[in-house]
Structures are given as structure tokens and as C-alpha cells.
PDB file of N, CA, C and O in Angstrom:
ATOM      1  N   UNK A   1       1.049  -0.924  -9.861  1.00  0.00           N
ATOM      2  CA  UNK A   1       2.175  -1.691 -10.357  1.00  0.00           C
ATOM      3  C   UNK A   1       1.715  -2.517 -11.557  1.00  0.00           C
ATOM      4  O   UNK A   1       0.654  -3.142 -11.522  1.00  0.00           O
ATOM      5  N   UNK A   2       2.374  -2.515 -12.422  1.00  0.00           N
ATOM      6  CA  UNK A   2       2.466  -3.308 -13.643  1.00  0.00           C
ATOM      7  C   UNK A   2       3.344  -4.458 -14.181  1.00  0.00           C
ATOM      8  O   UNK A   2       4.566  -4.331 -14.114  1.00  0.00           O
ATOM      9  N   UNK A   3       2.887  -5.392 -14.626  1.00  0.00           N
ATOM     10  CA  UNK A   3       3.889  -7.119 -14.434  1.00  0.00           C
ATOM     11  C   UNK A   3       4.237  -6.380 -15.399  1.00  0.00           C
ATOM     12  O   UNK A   3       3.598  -5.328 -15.420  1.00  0.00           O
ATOM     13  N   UNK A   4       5.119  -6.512 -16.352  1.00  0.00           N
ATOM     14  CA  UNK A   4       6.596  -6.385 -17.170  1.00  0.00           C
ATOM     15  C   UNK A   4       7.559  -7.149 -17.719  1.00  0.00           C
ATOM     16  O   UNK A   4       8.499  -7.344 -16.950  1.00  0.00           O
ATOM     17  N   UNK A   5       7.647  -7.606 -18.688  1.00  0.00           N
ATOM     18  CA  UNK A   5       8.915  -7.866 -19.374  1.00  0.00           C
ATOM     19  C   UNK A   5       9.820  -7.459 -19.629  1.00  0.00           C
ATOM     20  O   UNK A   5       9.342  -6.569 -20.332  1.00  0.00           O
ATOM     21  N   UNK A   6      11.211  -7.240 -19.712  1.00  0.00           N
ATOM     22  CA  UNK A   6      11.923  -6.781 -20.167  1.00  0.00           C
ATOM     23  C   UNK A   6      13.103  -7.437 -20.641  1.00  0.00           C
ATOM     24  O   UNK A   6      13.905  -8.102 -19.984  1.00  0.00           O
ATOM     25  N   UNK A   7      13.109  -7.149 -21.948  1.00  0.00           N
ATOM     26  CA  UNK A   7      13.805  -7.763 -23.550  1.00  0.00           C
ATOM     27  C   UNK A   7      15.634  -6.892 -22.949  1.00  0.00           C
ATOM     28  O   UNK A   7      15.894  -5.691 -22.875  1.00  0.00           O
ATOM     29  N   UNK A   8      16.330  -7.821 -22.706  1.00  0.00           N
ATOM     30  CA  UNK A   8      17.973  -7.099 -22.906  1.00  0.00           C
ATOM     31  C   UNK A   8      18.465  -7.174 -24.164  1.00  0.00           C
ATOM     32  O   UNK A   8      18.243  -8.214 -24.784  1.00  0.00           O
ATOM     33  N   UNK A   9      19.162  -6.196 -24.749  1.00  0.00           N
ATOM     34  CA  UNK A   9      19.936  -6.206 -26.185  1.00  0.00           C
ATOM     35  C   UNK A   9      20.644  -7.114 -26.126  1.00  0.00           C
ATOM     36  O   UNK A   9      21.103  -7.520 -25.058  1.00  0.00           O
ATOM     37  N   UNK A  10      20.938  -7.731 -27.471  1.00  0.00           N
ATOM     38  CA  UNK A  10      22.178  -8.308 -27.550  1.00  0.00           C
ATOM     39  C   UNK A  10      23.780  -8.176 -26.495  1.00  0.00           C
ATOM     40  O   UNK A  10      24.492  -8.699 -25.637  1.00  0.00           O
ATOM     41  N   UNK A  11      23.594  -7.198 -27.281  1.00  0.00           N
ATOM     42  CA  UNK A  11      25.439  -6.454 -26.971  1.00  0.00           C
ATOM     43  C   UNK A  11      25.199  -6.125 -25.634  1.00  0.00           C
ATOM     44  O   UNK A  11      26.124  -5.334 -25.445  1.00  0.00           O
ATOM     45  N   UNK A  12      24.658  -6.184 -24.697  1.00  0.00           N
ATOM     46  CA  UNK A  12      24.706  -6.647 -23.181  1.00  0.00           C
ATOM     47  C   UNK A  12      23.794  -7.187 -22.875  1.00  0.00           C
ATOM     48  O   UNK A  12      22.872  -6.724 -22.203  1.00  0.00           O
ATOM     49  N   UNK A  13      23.912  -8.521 -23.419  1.00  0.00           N
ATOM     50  CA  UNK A  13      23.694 -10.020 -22.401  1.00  0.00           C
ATOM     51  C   UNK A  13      24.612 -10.338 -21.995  1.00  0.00           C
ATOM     52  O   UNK A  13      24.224 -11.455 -21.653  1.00  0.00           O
ATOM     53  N   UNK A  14      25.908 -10.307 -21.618  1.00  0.00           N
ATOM     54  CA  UNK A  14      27.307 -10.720 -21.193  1.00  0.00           C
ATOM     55  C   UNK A  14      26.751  -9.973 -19.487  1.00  0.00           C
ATOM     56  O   UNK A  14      26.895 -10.590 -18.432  1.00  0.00           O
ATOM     57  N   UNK A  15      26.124  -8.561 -19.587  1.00  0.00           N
ATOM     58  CA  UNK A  15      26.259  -7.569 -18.464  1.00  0.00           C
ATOM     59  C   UNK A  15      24.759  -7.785 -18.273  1.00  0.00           C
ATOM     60  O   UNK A  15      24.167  -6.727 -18.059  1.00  0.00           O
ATOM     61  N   UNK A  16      24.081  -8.741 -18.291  1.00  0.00           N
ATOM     62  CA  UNK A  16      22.680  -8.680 -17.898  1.00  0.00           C
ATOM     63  C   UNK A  16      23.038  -8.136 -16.069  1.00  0.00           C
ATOM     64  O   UNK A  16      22.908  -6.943 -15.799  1.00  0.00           O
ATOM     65  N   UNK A  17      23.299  -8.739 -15.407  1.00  0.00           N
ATOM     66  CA  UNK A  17      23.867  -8.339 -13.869  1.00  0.00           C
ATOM     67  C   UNK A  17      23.553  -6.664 -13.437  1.00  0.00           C
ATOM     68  O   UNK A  17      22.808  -6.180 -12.585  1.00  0.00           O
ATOM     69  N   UNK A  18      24.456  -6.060 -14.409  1.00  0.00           N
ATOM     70  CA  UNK A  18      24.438  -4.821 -14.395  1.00  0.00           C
ATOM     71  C   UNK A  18      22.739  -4.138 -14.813  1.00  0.00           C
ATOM     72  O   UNK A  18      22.238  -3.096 -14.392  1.00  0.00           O
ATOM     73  N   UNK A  19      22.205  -5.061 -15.682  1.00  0.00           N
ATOM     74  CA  UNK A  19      21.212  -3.738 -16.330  1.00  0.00           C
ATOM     75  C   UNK A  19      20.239  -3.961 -14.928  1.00  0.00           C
ATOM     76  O   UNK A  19      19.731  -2.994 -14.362  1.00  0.00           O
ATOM     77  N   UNK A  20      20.020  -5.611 -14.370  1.00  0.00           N
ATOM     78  CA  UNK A  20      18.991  -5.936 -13.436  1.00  0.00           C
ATOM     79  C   UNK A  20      19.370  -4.617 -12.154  1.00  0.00           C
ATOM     80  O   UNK A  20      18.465  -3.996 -11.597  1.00  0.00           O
ATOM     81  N   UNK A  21      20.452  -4.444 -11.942  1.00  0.00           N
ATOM     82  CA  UNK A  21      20.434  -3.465 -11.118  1.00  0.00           C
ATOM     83  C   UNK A  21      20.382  -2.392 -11.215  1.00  0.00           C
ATOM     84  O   UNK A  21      20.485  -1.796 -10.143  1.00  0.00           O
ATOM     85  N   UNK A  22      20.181  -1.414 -12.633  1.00  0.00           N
ATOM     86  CA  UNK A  22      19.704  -0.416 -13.018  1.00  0.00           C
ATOM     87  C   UNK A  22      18.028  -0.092 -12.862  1.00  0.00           C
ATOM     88  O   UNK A  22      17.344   0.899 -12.607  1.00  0.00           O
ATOM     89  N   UNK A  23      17.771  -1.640 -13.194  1.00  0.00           N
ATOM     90  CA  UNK A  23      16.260  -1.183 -13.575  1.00  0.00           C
ATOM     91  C   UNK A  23      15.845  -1.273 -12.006  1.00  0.00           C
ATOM     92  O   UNK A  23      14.880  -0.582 -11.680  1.00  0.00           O
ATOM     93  N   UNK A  24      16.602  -2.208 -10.801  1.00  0.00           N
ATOM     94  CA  UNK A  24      15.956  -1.854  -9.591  1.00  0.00           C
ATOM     95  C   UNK A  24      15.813  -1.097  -8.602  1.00  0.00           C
ATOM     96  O   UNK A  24      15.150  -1.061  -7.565  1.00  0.00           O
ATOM     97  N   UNK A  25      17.167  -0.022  -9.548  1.00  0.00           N
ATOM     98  CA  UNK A  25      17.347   1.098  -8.407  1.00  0.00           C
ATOM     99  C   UNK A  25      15.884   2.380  -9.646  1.00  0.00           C
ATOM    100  O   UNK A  25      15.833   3.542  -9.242  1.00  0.00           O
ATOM    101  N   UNK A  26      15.218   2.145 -10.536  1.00  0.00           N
ATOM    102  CA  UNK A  26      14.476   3.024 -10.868  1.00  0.00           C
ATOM    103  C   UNK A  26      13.103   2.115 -10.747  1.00  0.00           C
ATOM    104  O   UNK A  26      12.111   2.238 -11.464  1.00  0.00           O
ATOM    105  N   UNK A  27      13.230   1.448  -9.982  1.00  0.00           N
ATOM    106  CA  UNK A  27      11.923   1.208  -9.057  1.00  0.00           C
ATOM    107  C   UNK A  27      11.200  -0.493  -9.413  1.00  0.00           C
ATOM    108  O   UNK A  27      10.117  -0.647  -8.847  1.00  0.00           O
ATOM    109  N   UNK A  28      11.510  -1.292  -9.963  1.00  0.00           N
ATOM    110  CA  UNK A  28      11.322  -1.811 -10.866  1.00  0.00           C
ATOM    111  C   UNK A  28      11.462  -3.143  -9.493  1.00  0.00           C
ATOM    112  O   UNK A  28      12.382  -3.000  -8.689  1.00  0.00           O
ATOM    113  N   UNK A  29      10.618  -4.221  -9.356  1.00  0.00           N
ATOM    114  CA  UNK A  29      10.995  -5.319  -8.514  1.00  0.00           C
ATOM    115  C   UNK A  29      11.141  -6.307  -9.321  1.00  0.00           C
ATOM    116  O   UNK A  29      10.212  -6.606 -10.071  1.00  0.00           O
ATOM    117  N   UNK A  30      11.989  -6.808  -9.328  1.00  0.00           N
ATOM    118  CA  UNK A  30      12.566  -8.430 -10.996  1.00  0.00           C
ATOM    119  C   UNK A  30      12.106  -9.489  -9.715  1.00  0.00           C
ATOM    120  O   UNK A  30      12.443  -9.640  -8.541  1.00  0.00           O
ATOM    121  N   UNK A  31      11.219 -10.069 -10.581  1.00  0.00           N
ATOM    122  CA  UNK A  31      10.864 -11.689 -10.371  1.00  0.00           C
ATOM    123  C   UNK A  31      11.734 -12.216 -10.594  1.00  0.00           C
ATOM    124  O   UNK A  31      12.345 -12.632  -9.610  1.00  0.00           O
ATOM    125  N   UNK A  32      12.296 -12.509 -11.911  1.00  0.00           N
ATOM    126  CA  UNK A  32      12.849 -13.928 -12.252  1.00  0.00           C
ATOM    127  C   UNK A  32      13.839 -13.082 -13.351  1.00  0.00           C
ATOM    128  O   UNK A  32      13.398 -12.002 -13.743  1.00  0.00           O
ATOM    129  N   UNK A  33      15.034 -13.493 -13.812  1.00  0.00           N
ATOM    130  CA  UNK A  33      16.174 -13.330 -14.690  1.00  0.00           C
ATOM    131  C   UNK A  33      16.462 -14.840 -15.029  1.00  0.00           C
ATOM    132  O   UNK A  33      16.776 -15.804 -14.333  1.00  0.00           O
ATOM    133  N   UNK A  34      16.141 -14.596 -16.903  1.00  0.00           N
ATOM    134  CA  UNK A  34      16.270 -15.869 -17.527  1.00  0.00           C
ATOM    135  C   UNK A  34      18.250 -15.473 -18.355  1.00  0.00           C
ATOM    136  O   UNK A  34      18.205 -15.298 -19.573  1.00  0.00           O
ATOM    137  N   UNK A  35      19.037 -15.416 -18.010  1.00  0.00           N
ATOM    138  CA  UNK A  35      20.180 -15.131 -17.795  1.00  0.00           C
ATOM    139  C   UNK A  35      20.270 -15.722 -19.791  1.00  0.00           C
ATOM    140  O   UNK A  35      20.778 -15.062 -20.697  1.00  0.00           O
ATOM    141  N   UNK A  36      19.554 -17.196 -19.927  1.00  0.00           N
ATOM    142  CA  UNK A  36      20.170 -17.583 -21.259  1.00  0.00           C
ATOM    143  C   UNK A  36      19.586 -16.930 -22.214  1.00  0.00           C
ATOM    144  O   UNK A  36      20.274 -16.947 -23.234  1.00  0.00           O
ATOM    145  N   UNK A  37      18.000 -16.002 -22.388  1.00  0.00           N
ATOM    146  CA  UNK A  37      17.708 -15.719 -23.104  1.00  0.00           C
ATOM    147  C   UNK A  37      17.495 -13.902 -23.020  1.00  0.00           C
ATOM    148  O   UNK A  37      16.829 -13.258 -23.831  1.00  0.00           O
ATOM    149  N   UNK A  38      18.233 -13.329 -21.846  1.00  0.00           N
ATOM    150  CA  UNK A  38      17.905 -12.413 -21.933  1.00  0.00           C
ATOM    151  C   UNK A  38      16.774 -11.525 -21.782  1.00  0.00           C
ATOM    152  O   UNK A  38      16.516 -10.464 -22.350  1.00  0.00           O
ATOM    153  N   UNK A  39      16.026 -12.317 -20.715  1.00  0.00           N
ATOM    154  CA  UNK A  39      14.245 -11.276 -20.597  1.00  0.00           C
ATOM    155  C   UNK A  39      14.389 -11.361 -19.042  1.00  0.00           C
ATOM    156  O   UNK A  39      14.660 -12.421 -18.477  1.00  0.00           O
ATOM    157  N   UNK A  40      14.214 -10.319 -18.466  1.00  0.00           N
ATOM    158  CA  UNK A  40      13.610  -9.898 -17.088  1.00  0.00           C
ATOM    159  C   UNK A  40      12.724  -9.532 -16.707  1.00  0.00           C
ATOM    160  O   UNK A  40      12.487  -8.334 -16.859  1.00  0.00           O
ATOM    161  N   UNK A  41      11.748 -10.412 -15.987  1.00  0.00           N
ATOM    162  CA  UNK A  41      10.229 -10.141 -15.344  1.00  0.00           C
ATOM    163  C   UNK A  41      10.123  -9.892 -14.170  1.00  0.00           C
ATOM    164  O   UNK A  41      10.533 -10.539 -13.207  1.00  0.00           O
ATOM    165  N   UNK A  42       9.373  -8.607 -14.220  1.00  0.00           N
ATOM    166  CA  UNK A  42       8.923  -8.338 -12.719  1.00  0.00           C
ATOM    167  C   UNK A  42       7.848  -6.875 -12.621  1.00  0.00           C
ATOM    168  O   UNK A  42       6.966  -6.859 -13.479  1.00  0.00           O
ATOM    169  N   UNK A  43       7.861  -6.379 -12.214  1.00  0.00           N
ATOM    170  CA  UNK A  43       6.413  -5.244 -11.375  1.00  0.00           C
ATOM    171  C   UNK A  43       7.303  -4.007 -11.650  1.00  0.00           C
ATOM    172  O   UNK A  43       8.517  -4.099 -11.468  1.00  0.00           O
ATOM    173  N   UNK A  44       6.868  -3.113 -11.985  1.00  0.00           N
ATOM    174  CA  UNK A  44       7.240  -1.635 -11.825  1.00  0.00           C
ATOM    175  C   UNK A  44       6.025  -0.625 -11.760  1.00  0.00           C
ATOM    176  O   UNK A  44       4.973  -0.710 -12.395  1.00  0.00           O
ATOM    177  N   UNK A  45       6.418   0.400 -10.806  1.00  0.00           N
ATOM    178  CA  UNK A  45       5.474   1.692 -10.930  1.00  0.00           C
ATOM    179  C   UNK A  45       4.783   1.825 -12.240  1.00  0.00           C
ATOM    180  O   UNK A  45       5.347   1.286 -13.193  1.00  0.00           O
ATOM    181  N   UNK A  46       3.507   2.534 -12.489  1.00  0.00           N
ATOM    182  CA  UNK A  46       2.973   2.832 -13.856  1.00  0.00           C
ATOM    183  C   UNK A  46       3.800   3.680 -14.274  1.00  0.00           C
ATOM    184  O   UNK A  46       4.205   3.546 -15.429  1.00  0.00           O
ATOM    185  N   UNK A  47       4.400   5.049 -13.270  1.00  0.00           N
ATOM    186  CA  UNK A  47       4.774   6.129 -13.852  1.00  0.00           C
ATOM    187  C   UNK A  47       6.384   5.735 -13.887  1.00  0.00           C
ATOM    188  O   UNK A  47       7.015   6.778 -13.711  1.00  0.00           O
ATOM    189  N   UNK A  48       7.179   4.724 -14.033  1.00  0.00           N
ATOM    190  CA  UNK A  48       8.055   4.221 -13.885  1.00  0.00           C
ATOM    191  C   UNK A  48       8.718   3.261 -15.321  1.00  0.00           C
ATOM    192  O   UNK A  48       9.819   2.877 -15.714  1.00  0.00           O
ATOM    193  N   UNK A  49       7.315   3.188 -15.750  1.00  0.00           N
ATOM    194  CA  UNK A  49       7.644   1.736 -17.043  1.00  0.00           C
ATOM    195  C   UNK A  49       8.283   2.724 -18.287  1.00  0.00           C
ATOM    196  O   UNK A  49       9.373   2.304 -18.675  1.00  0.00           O
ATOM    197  N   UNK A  50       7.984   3.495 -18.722  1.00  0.00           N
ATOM    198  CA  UNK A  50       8.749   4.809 -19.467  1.00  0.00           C
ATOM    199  C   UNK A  50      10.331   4.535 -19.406  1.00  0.00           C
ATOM    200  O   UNK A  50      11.157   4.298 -20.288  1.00  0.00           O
ATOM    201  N   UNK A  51      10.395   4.627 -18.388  1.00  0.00           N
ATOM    202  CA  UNK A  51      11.817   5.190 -17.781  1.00  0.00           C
ATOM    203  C   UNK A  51      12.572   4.029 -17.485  1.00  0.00           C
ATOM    204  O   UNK A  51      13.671   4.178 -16.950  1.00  0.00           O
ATOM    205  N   UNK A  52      12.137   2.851 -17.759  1.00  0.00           N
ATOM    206  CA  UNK A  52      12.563   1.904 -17.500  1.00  0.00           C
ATOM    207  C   UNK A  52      13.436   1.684 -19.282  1.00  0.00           C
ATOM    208  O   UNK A  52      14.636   1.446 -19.420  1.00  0.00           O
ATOM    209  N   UNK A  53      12.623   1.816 -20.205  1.00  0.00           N
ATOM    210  CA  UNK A  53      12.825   1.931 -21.248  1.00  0.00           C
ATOM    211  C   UNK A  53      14.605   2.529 -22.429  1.00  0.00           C
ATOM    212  O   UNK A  53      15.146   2.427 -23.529  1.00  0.00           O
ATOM    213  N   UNK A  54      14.707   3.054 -21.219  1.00  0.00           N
ATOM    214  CA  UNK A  54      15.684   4.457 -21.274  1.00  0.00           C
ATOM    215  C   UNK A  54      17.287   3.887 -20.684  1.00  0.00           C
ATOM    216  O   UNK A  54      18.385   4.316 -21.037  1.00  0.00           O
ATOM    217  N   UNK A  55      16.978   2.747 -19.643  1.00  0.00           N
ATOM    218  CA  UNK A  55      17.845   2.114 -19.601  1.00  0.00           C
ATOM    219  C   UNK A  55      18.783   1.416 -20.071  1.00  0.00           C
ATOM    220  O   UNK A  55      18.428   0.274 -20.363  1.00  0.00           O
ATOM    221  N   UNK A  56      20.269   1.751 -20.333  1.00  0.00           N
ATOM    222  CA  UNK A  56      21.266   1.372 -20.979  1.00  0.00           C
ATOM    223  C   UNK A  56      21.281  -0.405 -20.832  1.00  0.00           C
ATOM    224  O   UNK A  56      21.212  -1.100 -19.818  1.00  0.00           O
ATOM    225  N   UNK A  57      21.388  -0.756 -22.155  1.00  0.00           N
ATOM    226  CA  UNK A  57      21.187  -2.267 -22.020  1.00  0.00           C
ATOM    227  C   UNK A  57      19.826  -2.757 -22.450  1.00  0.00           C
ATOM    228  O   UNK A  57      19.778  -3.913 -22.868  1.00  0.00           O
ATOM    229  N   UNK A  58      18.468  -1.896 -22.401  1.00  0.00           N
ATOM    230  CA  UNK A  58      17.290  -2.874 -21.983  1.00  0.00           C
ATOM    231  C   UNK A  58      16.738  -2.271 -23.986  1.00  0.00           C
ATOM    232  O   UNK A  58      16.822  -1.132 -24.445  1.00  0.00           O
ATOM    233  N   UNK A  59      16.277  -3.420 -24.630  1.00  0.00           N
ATOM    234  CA  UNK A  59      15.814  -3.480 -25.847  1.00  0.00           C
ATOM    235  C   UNK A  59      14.419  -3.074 -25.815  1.00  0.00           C
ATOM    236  O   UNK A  59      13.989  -2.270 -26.641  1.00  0.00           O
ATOM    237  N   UNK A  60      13.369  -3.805 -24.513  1.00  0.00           N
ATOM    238  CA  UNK A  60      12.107  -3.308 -24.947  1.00  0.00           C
ATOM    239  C   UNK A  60      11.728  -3.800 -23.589  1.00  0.00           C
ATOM    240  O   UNK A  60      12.281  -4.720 -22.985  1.00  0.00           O
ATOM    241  N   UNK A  61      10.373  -2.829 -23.040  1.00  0.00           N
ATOM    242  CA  UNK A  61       9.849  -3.051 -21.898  1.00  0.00           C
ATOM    243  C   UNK A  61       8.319  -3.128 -22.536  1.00  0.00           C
ATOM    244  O   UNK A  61       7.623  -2.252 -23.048  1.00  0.00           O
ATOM    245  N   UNK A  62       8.042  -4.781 -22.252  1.00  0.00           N
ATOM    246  CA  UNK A  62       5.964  -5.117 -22.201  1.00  0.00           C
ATOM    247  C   UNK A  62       5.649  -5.456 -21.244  1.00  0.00           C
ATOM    248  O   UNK A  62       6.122  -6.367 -20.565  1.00  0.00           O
ATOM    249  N   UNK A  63       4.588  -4.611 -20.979  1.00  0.00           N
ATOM    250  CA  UNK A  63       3.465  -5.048 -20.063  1.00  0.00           C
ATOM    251  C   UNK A  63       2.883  -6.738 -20.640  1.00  0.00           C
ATOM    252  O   UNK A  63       2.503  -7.209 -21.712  1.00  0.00           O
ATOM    253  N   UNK A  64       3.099  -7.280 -19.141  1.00  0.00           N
ATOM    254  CA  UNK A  64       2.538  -8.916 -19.644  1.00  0.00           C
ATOM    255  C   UNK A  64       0.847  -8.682 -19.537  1.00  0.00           C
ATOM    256  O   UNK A  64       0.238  -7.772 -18.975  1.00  0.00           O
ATOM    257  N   UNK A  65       0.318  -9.884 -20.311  1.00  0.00           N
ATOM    258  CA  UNK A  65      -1.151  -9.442 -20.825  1.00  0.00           C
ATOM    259  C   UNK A  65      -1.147 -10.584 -20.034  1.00  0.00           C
ATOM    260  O   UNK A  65      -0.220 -11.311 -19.678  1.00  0.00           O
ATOM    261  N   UNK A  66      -2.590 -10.624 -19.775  1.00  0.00           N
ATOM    262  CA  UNK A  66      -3.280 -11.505 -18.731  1.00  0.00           C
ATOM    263  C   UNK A  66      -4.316 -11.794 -18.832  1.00  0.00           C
ATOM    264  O   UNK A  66      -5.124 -10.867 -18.770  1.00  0.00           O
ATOM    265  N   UNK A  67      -4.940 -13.404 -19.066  1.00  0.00           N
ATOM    266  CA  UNK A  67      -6.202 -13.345 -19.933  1.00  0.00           C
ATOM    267  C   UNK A  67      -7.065 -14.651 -18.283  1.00  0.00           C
ATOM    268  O   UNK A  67      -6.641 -15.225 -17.280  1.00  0.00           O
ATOM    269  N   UNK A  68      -8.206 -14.496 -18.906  1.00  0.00           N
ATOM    270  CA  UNK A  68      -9.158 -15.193 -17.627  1.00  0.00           C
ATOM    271  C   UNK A  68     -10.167 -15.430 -18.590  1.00  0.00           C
ATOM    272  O   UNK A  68     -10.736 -14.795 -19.478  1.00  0.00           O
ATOM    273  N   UNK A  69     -10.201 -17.134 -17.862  1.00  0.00           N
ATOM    274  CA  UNK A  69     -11.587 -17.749 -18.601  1.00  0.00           C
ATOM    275  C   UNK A  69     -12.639 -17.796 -17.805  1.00  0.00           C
ATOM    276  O   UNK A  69     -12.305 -18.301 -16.734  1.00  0.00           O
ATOM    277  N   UNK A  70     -13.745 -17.507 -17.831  1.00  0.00           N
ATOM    278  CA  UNK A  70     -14.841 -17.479 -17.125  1.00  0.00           C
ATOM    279  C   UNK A  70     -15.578 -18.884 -16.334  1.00  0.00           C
ATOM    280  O   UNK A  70     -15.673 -19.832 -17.114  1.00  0.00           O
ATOM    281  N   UNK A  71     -15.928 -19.069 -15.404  1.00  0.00           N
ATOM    282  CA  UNK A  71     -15.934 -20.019 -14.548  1.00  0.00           C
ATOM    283  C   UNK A  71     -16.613 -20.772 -15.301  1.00  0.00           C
ATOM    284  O   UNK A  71     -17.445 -20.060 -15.864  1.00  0.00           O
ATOM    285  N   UNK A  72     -16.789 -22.683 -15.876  1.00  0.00           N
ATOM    286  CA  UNK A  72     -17.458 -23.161 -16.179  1.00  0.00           C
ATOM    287  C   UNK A  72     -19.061 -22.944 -15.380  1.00  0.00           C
ATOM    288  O   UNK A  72     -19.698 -23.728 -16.084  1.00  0.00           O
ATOM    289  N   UNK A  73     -19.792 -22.550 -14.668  1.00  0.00           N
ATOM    290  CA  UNK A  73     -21.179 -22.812 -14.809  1.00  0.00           C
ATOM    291  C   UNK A  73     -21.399 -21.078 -14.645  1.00  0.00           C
ATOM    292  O   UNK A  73     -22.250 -20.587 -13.903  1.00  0.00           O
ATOM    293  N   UNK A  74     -20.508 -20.335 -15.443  1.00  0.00           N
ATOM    294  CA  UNK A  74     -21.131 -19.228 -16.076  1.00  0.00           C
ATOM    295  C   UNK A  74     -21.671 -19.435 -17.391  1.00  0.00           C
ATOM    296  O   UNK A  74     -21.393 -20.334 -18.185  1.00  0.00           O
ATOM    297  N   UNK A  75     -22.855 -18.043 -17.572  1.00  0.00           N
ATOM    298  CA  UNK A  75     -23.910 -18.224 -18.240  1.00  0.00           C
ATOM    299  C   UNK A  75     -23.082 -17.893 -19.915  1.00  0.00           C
ATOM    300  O   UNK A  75     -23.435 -18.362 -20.998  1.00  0.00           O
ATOM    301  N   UNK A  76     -22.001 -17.014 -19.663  1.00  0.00           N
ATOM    302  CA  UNK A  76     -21.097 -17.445 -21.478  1.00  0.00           C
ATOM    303  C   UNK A  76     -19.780 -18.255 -21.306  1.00  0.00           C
ATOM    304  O   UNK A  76     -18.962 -18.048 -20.410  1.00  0.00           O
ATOM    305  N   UNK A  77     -19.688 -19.084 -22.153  1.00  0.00           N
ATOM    306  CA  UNK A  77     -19.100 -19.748 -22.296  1.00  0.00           C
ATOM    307  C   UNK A  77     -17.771 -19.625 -23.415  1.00  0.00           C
ATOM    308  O   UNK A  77     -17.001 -20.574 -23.565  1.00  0.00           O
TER     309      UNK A  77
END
């Protein structure tokens, strides 16, 4: 599974409702729906994020990046 963003178009943010339930019936689990700006986060299959893409309504699907700092009394800093 892969964390995910997903960017809604303009011209359906009125129907955000609708796309969240597109993308969860193609496998997709939504964390959180920011309703005012239009982005939906949550986990989908690897072989799934494609196809998520394809969905009527959805502008752009990113993988969220994820960064880690190394424990202070490691040897790089």
C-alpha cells in the first residue's frame, strides 16, 4: 500500500462526495477529505494507484514522500 494524494479538478469540487466514492470502490482507503481545497489522502494498492488516476473528477494522484532524520547520537548527522 501506498500513502497518496489526490488533487480533485476544479469542475468537480461541488461533487467531491461522488469522486471519494469512486476512488473507494477501486480500492483506495481515504484518510481524510479536505472538502475546501479539494485533496484526498489515503493508502491504495501499488497496482491500483494507475487506475486511480483514470477516475472521473480526480486531477492528479502523488505518492506522499516521507523523509526521516536520523537519531541524534547517530554517527551522521
Amino acid at each position: 500500500m501506498k500513502n497518496i494524494t489526490v488533487t480533485v479538478d476544479d469542475s468537480h469540487l461541488a461533487a467531491m462526495g461522488d469522486v471519494v466514492e469512486q476512488l473507494r470502490a477501486h480500492g483506495m482507503r481515504v484518510d481524510q477529505v479536505l472538502y475546501s481545497v479539494g485533496i484526498i489522502t489515503g493508502r491504495a494498492p501499488d497496482h491500483e494507484c494507475s487506475a486511480l488516476g483514470a477516475v472521473k473528477g480526480v486531477g492528479s494522484v502523488d505518492e506522499q514522500q516521507q523523509f526521516r532524520i536520523p537519531h541524534r547520537d547517530s554517527e551522521i548527522q
